[in-house]
C-alpha positions as a Markdown table, in Angstrom:
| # | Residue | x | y | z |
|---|---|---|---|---|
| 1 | Unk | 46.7 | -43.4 | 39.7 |
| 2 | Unk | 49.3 | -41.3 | 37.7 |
| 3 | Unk | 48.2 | -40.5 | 34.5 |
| 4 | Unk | 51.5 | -41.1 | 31.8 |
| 5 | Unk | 53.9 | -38.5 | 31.2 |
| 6 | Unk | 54.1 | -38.0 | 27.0 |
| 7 | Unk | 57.9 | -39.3 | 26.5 |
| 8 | Unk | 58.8 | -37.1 | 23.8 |
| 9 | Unk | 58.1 | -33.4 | 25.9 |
| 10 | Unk | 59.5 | -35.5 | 29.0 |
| 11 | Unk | 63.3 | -33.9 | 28.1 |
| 12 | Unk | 64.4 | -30.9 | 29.2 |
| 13 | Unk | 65.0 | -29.4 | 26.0 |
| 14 | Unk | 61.8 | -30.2 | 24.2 |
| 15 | Unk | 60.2 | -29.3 | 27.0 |
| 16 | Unk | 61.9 | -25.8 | 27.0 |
| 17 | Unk | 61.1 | -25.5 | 23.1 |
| 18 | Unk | 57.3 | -26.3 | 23.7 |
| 19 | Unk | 57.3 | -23.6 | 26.6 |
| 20 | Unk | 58.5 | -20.6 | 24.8 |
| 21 | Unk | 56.4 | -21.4 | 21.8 |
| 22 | Unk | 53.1 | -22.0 | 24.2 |
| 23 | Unk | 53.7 | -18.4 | 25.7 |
| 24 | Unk | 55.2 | -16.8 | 22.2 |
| 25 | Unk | 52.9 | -19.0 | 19.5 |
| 26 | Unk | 56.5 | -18.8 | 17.1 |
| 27 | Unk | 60.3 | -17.8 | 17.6 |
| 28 | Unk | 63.2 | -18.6 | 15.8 |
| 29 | Unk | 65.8 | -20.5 | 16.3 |
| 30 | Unk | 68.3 | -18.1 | 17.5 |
| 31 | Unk | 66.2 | -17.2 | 20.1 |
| 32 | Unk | 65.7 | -20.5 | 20.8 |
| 33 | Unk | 69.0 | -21.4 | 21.4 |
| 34 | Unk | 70.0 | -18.1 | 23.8 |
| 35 | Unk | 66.7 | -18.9 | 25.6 |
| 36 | Unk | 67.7 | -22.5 | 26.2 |
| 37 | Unk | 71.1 | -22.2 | 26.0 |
| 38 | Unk | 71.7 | -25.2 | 23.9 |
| 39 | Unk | 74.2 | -26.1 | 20.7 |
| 40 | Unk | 73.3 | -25.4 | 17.8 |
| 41 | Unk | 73.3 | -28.9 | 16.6 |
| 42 | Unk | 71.1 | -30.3 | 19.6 |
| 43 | Unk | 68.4 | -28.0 | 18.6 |
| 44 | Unk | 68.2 | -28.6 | 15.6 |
| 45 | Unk | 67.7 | -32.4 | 16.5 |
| 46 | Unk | 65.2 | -31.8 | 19.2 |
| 47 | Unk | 63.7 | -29.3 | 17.0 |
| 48 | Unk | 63.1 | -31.7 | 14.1 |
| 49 | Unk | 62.0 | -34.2 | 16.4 |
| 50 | Unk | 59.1 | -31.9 | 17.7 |
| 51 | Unk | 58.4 | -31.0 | 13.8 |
| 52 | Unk | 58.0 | -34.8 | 13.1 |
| 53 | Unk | 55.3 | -35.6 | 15.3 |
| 54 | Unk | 53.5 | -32.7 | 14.4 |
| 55 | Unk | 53.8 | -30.1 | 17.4 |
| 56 | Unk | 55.5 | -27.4 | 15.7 |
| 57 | Unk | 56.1 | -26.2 | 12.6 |
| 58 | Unk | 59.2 | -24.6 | 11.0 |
| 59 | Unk | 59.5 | -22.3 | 7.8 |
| 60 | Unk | 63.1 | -21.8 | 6.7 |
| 61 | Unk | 63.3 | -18.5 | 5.2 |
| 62 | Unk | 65.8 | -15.5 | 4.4 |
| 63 | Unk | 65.9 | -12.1 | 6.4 |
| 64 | Unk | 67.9 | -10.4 | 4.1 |
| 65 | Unk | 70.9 | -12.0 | 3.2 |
| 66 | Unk | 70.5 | -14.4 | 6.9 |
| 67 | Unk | 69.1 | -17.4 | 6.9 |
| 68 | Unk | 66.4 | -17.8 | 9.4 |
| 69 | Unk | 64.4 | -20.5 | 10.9 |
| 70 | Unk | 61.0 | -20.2 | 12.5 |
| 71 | Unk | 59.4 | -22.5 | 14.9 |
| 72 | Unk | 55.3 | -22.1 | 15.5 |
| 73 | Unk | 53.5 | -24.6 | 17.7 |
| 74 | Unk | 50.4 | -26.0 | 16.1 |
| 75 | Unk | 47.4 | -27.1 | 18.1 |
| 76 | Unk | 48.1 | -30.4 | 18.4 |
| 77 | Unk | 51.7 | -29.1 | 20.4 |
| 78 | Unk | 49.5 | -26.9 | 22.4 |
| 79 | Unk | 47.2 | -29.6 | 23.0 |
| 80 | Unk | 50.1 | -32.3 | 24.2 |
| 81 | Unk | 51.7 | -29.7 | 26.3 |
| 82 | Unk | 48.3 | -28.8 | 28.0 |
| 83 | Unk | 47.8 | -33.0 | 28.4 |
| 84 | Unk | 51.3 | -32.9 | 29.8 |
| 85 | Unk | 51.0 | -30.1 | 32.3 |
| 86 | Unk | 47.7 | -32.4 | 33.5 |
| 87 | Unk | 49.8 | -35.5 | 33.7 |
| 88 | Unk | 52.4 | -33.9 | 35.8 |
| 89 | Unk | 49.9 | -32.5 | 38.1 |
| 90 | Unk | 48.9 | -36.1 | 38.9 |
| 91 | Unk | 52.1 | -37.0 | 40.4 |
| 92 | Unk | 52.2 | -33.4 | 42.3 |
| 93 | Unk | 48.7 | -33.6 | 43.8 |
| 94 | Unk | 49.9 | -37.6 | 45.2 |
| 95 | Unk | 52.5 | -35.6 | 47.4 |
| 96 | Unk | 51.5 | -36.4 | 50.7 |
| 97 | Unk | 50.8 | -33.6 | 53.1 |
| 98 | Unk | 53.1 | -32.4 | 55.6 |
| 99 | Unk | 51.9 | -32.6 | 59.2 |
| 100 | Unk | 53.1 | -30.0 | 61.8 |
| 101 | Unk | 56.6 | -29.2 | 63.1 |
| 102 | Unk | 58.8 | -32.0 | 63.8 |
């Protein structure tokens, strides 16, 4: 059967978030947002929501004068989004095949 897809990486932004930081380990939030393309104020929503159940973590921090925010998935974020990527693959491999021309 199809194994459950994790509702809180099932959004597109989260989902974006969680990527970047599998294939960086941190970024911050400007990046973030150019990479994603999304408000300022979304992100920081998302972002909190992420922090909350424990798949990333985020320093706030100055470089120089800047403020700066910092987002690093932990392993338990890596370990959802690996559990997701699994879960997903349950519904791909149910595709049926294609049989020849029509």
């Amino acid at each position: 059967m199809f194994k459950e897809l994790n509702p809180l990486l099932h959004s597109e932004l989260r989902l974006a978030i969680m990527s970047l930081l599998v294939s960086m380990q941190e970024a911050d939030f400007v990046y973030i947002r150019k990479q994603t393309g999304a408000t300022a104020g979304n992100l920081s929503v998302q972002i909190d929501k992420l922090s909350k159940a424990g798949y990333i973590k985020v320093k706030k921090m100055f470089r120089g004068k800047m403020p700066c925010t910092l987002c690093k998935i932990t392993k338990a974020g890596i370990d959802a989004f690996e559990e997701y990527v699994e879960a997903l693959k349950s519904y791909i491999n149910k595709l049926p095949e294609k049989s020849g021309p029509e």
